[in-house]
C-alpha positions in Angstrom: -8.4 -89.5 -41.1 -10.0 -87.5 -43.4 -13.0 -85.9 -40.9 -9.9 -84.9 -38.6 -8.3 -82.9 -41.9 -11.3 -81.6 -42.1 -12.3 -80.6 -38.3 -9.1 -79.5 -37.8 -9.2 -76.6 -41.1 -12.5 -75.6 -39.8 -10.6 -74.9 -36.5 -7.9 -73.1 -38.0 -10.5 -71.2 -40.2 -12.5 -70.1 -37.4 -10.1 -69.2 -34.8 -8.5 -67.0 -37.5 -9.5 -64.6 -39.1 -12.4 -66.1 -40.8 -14.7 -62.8 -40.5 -12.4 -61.2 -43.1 -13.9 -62.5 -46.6 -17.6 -61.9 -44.6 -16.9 -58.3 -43.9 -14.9 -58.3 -46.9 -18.3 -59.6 -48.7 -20.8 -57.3 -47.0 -18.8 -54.0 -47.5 -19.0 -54.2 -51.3 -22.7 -54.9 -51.5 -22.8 -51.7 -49.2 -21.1 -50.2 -52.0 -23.0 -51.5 -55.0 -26.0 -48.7 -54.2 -23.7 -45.9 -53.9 -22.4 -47.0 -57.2 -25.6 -47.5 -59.2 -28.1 -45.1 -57.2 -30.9 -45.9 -54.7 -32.9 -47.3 -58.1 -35.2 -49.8 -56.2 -35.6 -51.4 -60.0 -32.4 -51.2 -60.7 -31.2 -52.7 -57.7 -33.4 -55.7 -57.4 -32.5 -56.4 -61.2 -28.5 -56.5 -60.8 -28.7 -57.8 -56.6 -27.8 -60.9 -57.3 -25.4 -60.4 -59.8 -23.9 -58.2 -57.1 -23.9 -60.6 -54.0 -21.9 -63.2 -56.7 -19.7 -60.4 -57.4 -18.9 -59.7 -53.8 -18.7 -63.7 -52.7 -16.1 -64.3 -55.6 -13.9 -61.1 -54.5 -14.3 -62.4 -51.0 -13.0 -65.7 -51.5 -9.6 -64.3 -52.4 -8.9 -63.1 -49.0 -8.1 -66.6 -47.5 -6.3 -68.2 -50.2 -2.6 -67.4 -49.4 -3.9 -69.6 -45.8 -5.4 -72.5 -47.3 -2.0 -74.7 -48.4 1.0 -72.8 -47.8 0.5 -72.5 -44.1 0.8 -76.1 -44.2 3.5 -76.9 -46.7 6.1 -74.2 -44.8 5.5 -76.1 -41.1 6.4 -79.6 -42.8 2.5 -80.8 -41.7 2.0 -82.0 -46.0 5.2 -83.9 -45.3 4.0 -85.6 -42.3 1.1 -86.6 -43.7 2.6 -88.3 -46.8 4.6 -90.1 -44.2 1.7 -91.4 -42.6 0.1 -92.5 -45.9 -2.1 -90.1 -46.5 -2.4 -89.4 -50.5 -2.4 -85.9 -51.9 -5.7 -86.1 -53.4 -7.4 -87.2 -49.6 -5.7 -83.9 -48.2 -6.7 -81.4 -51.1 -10.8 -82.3 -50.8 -10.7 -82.1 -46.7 -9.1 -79.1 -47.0 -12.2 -78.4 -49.8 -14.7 -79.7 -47.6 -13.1 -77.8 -44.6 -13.0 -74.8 -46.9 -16.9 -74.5 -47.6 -17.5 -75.3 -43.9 -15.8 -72.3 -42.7 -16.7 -70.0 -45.7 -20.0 -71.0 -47.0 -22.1 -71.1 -44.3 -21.3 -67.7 -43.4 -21.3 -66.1 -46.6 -25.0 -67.4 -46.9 -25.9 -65.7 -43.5 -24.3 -62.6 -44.6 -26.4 -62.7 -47.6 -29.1 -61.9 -45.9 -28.2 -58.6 -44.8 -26.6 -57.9 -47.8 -29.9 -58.8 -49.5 -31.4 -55.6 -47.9 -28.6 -53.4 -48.5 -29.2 -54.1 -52.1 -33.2 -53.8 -51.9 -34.1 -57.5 -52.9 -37.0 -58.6 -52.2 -38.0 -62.7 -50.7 -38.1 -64.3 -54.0 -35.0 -62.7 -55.3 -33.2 -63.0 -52.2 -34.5 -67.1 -52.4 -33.2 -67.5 -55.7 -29.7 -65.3 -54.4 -29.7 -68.0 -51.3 -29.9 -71.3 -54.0 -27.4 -70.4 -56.5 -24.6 -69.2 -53.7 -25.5 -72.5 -52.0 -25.2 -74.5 -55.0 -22.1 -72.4 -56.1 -19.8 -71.7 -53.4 -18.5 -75.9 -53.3 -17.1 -75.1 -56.4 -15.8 -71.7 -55.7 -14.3 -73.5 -52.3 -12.9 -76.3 -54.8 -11.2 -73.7 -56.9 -9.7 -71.7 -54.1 -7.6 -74.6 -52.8 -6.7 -75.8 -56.4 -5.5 -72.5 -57.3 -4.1 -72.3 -53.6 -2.2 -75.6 -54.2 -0.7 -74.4 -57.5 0.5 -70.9 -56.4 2.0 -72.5 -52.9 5.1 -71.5 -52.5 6.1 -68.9 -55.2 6.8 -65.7 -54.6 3.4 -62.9 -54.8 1.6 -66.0 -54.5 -1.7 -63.9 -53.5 -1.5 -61.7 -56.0 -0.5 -64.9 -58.6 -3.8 -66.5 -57.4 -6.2 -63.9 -57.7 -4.9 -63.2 -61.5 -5.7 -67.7 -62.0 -8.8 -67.8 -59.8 -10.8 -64.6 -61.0 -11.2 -66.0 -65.0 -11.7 -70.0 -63.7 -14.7 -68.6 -61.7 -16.3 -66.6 -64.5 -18.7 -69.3 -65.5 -19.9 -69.4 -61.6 -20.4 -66.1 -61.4 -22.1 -66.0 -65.2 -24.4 -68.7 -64.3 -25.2 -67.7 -60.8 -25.8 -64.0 -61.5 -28.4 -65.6 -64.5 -29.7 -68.1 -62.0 -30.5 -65.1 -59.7 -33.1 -63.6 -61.9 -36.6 -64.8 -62.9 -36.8 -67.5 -64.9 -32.9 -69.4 -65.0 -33.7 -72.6 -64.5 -31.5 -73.4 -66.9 -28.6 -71.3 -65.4 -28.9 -72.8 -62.3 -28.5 -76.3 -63.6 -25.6 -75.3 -66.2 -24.5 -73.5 -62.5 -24.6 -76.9 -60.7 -23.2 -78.9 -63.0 -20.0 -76.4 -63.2 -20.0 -76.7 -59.6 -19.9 -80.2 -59.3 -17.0 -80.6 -61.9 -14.8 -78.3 -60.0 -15.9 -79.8 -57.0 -15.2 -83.5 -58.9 -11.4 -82.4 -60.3 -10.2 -80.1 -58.0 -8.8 -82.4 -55.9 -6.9 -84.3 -58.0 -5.8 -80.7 -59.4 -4.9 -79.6 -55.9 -4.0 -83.0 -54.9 -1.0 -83.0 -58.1 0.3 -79.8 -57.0 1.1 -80.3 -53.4 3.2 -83.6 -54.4 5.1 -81.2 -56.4 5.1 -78.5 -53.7 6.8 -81.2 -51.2 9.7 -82.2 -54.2 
């Protein structure tokens, strides 16, 4: 049951507009050099920092899809009827999340890597700490998705709870991005794999509300 939840967000995802938080993602590392100057230095030293910036503003675009889509068509109900628990349908919808979001943020990286002037090793480090990163940014946009379903402004709701949770990944992976954070990257990880570890029973709480 669970690998259909899953396969069947990734269809949704894809056959939507799932080239939003990507463009979304590559337009402000466009704008980062305009911002700072064409400082190759410069640049390089603040590029990751600036692809984390630009991969947590991007995950807000799809939040407002994630549950409530869902929750207004009766398909939560449904589900509970058939057994499913709360908790099962929060991490495939995590899982399905990443799938459709992670693996194309990390391609888009890339590009955005030379916008911003990194060079291989910086853009390697860039590449590990969004890859270790972005489960637990996926993990936190369906928590917070769950908990703002169904209130009014709920986007706007979600961006003001998911921009401060996500500080510590973005803090962490902008350190990790540099030379020499080791130990960010595994303060990174472990952050990761707590929200990863709790959001679904976070999530999972708020859509039983959501259906009382």
């Amino acid at each position: 049951m669970i690998g259909a939840l899953i396969a069947r967000d990734v269809r949704r995802a894809l056959s939507g507009a799932a080239w939003l938080p990507v463009a979304f993602f590559l337009i402000v590392t466009a704008l980062v050099p305009f911002a700072v100057g064409p400082d190759a230095r410069l640049l390089g030293r603040i590029g990751g920092g600036a692809l984390w910036i630009a991969a947590l503003t991007a995950a807000l675009l799809p939040i407002e899809r994630l549950v409530e889509p869902d929750r207004a068509d009766g398909v939560l109900d449904q589900l509970a009827l058939r057994g499913v628990a709360e908790e099962t349908i929060a991490a495939a919808k995590i899982a399905g999340h990443w799938l459709a979001f992670g693996p194309l943020l990390l391609f888009a990286a890339l590009p955005g890597s030379l916008l911003l002037g990194l060079d291989g090793a910086a853009l390697g480090r860039a590449l590990t700490t969004l890859a270790i990163g972005t489960p637990g940014l996926a993990a936190l946009a369906v928590a917070v998705a769950a908990l703002t379903t169904g209130l009014p402004r709920a986007g706007a709701l979600a961006g003001l709870l998911l921009l401060p949770l996500a500080m510590p990944l973005l803090i962490f992976g902008a350190a990790a991005s540099g030379e020499g954070g080791g130990s960010a990257l595994m303060l990174e990880g472990a952050v990761s794999l707590l929200l990863v570890a709790g959001a679904p029973f976070v999530a999972g709480a708020a859509i039983r509300a959501a259906r009382t």
